[in-house]
C-alpha positions as CSV (number, residue, x, y, z in Angstrom):
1,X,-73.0,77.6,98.2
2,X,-72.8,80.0,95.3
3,X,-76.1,81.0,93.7
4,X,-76.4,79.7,89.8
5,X,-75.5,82.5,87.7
6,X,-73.4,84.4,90.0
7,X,-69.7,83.1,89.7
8,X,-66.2,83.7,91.3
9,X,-64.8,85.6,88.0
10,X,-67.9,88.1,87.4
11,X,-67.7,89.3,91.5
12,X,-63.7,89.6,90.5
13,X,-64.4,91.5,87.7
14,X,-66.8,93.8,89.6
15,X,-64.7,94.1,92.7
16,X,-61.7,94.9,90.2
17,X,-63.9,97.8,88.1
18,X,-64.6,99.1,91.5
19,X,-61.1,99.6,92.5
20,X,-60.1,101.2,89.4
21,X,-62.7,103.5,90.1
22,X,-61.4,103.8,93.5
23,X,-64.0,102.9,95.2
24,X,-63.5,100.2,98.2
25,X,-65.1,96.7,97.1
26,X,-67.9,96.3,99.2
27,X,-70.8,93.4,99.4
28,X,-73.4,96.1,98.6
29,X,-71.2,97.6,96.0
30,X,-70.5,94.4,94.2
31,X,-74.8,93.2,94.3
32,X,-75.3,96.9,92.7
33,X,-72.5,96.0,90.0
34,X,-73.7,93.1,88.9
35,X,-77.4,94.0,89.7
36,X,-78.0,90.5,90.7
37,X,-77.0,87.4,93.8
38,X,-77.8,87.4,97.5
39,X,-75.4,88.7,99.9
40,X,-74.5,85.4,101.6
41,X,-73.4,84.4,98.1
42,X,-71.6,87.5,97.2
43,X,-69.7,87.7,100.4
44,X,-67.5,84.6,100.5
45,X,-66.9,85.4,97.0
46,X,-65.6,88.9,97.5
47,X,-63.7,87.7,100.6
48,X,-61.9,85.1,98.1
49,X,-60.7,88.0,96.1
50,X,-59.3,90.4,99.0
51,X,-57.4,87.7,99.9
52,X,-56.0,87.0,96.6
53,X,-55.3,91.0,96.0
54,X,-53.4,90.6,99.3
55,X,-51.1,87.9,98.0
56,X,-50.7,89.9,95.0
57,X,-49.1,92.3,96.9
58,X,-47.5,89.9,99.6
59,X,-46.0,88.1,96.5
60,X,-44.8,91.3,95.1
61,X,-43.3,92.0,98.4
62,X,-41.6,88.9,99.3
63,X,-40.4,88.3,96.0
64,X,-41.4,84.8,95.9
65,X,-41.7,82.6,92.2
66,X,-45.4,82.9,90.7
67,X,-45.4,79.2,90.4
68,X,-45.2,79.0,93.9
69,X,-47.6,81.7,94.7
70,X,-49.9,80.2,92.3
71,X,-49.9,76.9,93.7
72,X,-50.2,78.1,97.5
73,X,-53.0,79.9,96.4
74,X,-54.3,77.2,94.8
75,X,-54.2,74.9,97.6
76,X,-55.2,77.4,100.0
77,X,-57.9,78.5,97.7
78,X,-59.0,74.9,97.5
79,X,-59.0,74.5,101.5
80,X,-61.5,77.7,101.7
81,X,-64.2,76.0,99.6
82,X,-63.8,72.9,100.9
83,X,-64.5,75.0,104.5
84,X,-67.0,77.1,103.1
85,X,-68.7,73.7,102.1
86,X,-68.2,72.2,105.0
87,X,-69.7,75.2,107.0
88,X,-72.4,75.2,104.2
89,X,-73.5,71.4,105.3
90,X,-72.9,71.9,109.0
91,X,-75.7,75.0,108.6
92,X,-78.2,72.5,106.9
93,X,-77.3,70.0,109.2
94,X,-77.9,72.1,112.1
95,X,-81.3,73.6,110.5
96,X,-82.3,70.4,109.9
97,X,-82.1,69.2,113.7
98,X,-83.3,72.4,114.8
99,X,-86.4,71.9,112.8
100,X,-86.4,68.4,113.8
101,X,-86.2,69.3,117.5
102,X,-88.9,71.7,116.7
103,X,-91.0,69.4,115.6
104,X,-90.7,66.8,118.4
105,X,-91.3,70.1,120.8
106,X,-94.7,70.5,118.9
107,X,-95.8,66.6,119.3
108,X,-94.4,66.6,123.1
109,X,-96.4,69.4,123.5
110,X,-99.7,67.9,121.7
111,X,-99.4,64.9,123.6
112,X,-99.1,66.6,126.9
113,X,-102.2,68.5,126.1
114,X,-103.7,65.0,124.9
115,X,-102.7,64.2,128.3
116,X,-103.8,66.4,130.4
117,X,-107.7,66.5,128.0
118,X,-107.0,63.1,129.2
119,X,-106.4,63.4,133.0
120,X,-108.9,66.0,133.2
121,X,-111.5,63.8,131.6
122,X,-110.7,60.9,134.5
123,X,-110.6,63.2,136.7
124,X,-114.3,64.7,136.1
125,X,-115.3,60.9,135.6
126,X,-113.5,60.0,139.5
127,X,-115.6,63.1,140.2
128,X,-119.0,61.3,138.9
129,X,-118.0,57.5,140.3
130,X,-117.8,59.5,143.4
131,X,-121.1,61.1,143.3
132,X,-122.2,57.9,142.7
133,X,-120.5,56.4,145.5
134,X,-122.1,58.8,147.8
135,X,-125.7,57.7,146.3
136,X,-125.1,54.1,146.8
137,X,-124.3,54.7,150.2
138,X,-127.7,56.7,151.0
139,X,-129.2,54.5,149.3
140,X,-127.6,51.7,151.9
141,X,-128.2,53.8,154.6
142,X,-131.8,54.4,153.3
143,X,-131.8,49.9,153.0
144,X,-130.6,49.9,156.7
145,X,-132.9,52.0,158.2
146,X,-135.7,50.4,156.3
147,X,-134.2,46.9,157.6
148,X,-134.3,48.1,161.3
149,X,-137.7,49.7,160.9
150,X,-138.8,45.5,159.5
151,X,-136.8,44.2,162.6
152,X,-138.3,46.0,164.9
153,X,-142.1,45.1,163.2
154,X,-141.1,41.7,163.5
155,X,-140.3,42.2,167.4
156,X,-143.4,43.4,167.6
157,X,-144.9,40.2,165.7
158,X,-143.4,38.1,167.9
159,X,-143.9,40.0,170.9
160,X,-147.9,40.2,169.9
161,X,-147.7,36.5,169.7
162,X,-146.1,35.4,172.5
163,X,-149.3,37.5,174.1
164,X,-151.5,35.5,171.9
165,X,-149.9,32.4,173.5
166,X,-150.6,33.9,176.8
167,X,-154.2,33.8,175.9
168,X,-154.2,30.3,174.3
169,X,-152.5,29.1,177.8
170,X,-155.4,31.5,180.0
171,X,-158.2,29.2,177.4
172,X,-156.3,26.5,178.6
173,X,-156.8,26.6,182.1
174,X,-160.5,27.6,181.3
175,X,-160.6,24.5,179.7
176,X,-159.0,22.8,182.6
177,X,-161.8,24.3,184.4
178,X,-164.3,23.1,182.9
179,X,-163.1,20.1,183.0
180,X,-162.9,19.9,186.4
181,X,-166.9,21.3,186.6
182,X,-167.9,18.4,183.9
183,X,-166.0,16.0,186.6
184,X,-168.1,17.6,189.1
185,X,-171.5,16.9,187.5
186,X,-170.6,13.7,186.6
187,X,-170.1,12.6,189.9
188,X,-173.4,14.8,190.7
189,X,-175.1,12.6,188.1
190,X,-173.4,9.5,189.3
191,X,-174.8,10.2,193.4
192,X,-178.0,10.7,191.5
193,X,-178.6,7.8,189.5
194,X,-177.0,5.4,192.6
195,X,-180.3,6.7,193.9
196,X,-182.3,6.2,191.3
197,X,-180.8,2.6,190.5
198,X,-183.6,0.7,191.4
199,X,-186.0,2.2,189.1
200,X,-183.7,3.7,186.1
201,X,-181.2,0.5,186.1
202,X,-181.6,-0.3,182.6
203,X,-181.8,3.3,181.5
204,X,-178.3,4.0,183.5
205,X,-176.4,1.3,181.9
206,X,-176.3,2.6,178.7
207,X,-175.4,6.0,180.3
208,X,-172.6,4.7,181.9
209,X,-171.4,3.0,179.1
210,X,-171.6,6.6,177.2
211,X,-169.8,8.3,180.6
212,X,-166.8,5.8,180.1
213,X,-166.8,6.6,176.4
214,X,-166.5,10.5,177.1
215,X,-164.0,9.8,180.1
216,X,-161.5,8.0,177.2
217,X,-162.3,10.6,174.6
218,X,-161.8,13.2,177.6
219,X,-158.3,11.6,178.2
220,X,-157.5,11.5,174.2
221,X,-158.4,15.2,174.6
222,X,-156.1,15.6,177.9
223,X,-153.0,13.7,175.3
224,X,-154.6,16.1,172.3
225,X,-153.9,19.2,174.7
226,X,-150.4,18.3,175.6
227,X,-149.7,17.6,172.2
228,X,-150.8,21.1,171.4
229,X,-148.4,22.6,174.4
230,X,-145.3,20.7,173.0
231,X,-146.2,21.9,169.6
232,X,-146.8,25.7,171.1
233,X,-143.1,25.6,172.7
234,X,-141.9,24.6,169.3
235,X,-143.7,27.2,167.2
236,X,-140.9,29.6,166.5
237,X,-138.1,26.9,166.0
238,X,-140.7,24.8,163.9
239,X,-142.4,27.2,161.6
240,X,-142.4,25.0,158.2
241,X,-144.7,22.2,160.3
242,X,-147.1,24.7,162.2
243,X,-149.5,24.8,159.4
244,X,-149.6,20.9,159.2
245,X,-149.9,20.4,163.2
246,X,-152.6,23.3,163.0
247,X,-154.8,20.9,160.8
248,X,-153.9,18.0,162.8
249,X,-155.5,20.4,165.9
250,X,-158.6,21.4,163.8
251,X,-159.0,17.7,163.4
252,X,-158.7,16.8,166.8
253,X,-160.7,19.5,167.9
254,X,-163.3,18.7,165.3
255,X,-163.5,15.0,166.7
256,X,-164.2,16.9,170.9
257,X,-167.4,18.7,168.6
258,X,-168.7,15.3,167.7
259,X,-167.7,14.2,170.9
260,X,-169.3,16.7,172.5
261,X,-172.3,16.8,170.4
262,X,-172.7,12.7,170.9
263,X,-172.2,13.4,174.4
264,X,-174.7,16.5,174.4
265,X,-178.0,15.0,176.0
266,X,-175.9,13.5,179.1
267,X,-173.7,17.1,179.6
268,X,-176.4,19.6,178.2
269,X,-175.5,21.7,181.5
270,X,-171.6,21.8,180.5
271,X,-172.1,21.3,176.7
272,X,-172.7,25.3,176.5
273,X,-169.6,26.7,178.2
274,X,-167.5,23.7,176.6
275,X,-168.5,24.9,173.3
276,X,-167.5,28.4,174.1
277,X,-164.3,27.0,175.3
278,X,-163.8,25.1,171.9
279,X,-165.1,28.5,169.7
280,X,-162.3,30.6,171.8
281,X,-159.7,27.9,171.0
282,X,-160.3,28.2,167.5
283,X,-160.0,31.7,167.5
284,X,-156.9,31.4,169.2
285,X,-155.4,29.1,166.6
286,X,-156.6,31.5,163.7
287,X,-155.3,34.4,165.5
288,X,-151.7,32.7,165.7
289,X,-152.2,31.3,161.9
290,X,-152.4,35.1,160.9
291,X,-149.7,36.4,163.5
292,X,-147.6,33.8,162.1
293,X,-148.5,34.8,158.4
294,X,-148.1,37.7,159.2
295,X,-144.6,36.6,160.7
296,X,-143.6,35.1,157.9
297,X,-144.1,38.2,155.6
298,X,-142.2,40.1,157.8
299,X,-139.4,37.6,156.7
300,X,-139.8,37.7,153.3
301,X,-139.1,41.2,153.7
302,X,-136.5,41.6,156.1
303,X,-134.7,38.7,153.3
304,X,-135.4,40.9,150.6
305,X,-134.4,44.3,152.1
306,X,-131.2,42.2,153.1
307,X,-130.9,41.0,149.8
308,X,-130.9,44.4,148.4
309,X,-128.6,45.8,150.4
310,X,-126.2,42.8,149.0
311,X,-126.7,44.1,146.1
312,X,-125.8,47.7,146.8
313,X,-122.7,46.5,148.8
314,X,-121.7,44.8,145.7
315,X,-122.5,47.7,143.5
316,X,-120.2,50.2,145.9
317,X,-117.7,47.8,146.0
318,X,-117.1,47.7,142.2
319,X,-117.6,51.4,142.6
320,X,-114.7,51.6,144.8
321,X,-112.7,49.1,143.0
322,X,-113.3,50.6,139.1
323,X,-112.4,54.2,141.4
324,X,-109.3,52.4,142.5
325,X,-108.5,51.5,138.7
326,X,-109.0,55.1,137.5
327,X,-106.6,56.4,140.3
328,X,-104.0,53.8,139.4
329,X,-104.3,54.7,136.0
330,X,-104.2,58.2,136.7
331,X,-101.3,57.9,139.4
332,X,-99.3,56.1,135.6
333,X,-100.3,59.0,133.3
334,X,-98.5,61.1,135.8
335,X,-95.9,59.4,135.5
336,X,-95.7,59.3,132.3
337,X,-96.3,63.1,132.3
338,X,-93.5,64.0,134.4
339,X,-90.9,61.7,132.4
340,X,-92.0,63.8,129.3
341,X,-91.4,66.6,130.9
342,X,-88.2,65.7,132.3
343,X,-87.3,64.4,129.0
344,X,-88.7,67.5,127.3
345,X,-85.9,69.6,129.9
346,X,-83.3,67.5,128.7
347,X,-83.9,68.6,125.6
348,X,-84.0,71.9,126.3
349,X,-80.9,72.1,127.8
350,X,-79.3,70.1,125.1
351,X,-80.1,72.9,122.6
């Protein structure tokens, strides 16, 4: 478009002056005439005017009416601006998608970087998730080995208290033993006061009285001790009731010590070593009280190192699964990456 100020009839004028001076029109020569307007506006108007000079002379040539001429040039000079318009538009058009395309160029490109700040930050924090996925699992294998290390305490326990049972069992047949000496004196004392009936009579009746008395007490004991052997082969399936049948034996056993000791001036040769007998026993059932304390603990333990390693399963397995979102998520930026990019060549080659 024509630059305000410059006009059609001054680069005539100008282009005419310089002709009669003889000097060929030129774009330079015309801007220096007028001492003002841009090239691109002088040009088409200078072009305008060789072509009219030209049909100045084809007219004068061909001979044609000026009417004619005037209107052909006329038309054809309105055609030319009307093209030099549309050209004119078509440029602006064309700088306006350029710099359109330009600008999209720039945002693709900001968003890929934003993308790729973006991948690079998932990818560091895959790169930390997995750090801690390899800590978890130390930590687990750190839980297991402290698990087997507990089991294999516990075997112990158990093994250390099946030999306590083999002791309880040896004070057992000790027991048995004894009884069988106490069964030997009685029928010592028995021979001896068949003797002496004649003259102790009324002193044995009373002993014999107190003989049949420890004889059932002897055979509650005999129930008692099987009692305890059924309640020994139940031990390890029956933990919750051993404390209660312990009491119920420290009862029992504490009814043989009055036993014994009501017993004691008729037995005062076995009351010694039956004592002992009943002394060792307790110590045997304290000794498995605290194995099976100690048991028990062992347990509590073993359920709480197993509980904790629950725990750190489930921690490593949102681990994994939050490192399985992240991959998925980077696996769609890609994605979305390489349709920009394709869409970003498209473009490209459309320019």
């Amino acid at each position: 478009m024509a630059r305000p100020g410059v006009t059609y009839r001054e680069v005539a004028e100008a282009a005419t002056a310089l002709s009669h001076q003889g000097q060929s029109p030129t774009v330079d020569g015309v801007r220096a005439w007028l001492g003002t307007g841009s090239k691109s506006t002088i040009g088409p108007l200078l072009k305008q005017w060789k072509a009219q000079q030209a049909e100045r002379v084809d007219e004068a040539k061909t001979g044609l009416p000026a009417e004619l001429v005037a209107a052909v040039k006329g038309l054809y000079d309105s055609l030319q601006q009307q093209a030099q318009a549309q050209v004119e538009a078509m440029k602006e058009d064309t700088q306006a998608q350029v710099e359109a395309a330009r600008q999209a160029q720039a945002a693709a490109e900001a968003r890929q970087q934003a993308l790729e700040r973006d991948l690079e930050a998932r990818e560091a924090a895959e790169k930390q998730l997995a750090a801690e996925k390899d800590t978890l699992k130390a930590a687990l294998e750190d839980s297991q080995r402290a698990q087997l290390t507990m089991q294999a305490e516990a075997e112990g326990l158990r093994e250390r208290l099946e030999d306590q049972t083999q002791v309880v069992q040896d004070l057992k047949d000790q027991l048995a033993q004894a009884q069988a000496n106490l069964e030997h004196y009685r029928e010592s004392v028995r021979q001896q006061r068949e003797q002496e009936r004649a003259d102790f009579e009324r002193q044995l009746r009373p002993l014999e009285q107190a003989l049949k008395e420890s004889r059932a007490e002897q055979k509650a004991l005999q129930v008692a001790y099987g009692r305890l052997e059924k309640d020994q082969a139940r031990l390890l399936a029956e933990r919750d009731q051993v404390q209660a049948e312990n009491v119920s034996l420290n009862e029992q056993v504490g009814q043989l010590n009055r036993d014994l000791v009501h017993t004691q001036q008729q037995r005062a040769e076995g009351e010694g070593r039956y004592q002992a007998l009943v002394q060792a026993y307790q110590e045997a059932i304290a000794k498995l009280e605290a194995r099976e304390k100690d048991l028990l603990d062992v347990e509590k333990q073993n359920a709480t190192a197993q509980a904790k390693v629950a725990a750190l399963s489930a921690a490593l397995q949102k681990a994994e699964a939050k490192m399985e979102g992240l991959q998925a998520e980077n696996r769609v930026l890609a994605q979305e990456k390489a349709v920009i990019e394709g869409q970003f060549k498209q473009w490209q080659g459309s320019l």
